[in-house]
C-alpha positions in Angstrom: 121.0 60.6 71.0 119.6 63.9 70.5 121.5 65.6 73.6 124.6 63.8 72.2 124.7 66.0 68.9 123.5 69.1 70.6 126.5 68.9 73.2 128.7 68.2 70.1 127.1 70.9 68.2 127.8 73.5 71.5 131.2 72.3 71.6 131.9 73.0 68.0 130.4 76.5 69.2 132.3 77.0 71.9 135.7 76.1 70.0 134.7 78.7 66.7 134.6 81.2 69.0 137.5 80.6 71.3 139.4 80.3 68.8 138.4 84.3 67.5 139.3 85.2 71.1 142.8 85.4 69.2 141.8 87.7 66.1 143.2 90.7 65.3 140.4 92.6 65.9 138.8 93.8 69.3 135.9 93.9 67.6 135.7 89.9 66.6 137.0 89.0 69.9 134.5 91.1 71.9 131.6 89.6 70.0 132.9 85.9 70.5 133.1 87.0 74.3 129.4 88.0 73.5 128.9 84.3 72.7 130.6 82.3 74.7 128.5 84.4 77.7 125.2 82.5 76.3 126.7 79.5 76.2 126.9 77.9 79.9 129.6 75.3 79.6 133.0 74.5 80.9 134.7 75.1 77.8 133.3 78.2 77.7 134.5 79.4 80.7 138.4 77.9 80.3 138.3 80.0 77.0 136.9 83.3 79.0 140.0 82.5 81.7 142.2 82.3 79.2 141.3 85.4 77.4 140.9 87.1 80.5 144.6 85.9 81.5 146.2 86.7 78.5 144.3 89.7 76.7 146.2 93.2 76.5 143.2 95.5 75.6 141.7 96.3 78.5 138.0 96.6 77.2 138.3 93.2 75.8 139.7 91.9 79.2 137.1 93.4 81.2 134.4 91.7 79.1 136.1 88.5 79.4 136.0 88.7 82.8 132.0 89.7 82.9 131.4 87.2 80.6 133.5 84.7 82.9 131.2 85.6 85.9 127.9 85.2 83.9 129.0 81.7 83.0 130.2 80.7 86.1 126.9 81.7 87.7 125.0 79.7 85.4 126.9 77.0 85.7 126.7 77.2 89.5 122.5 77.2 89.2 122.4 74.5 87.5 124.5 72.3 89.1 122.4 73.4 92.5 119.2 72.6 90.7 120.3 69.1 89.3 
């Protein structure tokens, strides 16, 4: 029961910040790309591929993409050490 709520809790998370991958402002998107890094989930990465696809400022497109790798490495380590 308790890793039911935390996944629900990381998804709500995840989705909070995804969604401020669409501000305004480089600097609230670069900090939600900042977040969704630390957070090693599928979700997180679809919303890194999408920013990373559709993003014009390149600063905020490069970190998407970082961020994209980091998660995708985690997410490849511990599917190998499952």
């Amino acid at each position: 029961m308790v890793g039911t709520a935390m996944t629900s809790n990381v998804k709500r998370v995840i989705a909070y910040h995804a969604s401020r991958l669409k501000d305004k402002s480089v600097d609230v998107r670069l900090k939600s790309i900042q977040e969704l890094a630390k957070l090693p989930d599928e979700d997180s990465l679809t919303a890194l591929q999408q920013a990373f696809q559709t993003e014009a400022d390149p600063a905020v497109k490069k970190a998407a993409q970082e961020a994209g790798r980091s998660v995708f490495t985690q997410l490849k380590s511990a599917r190998s050490g499952e």
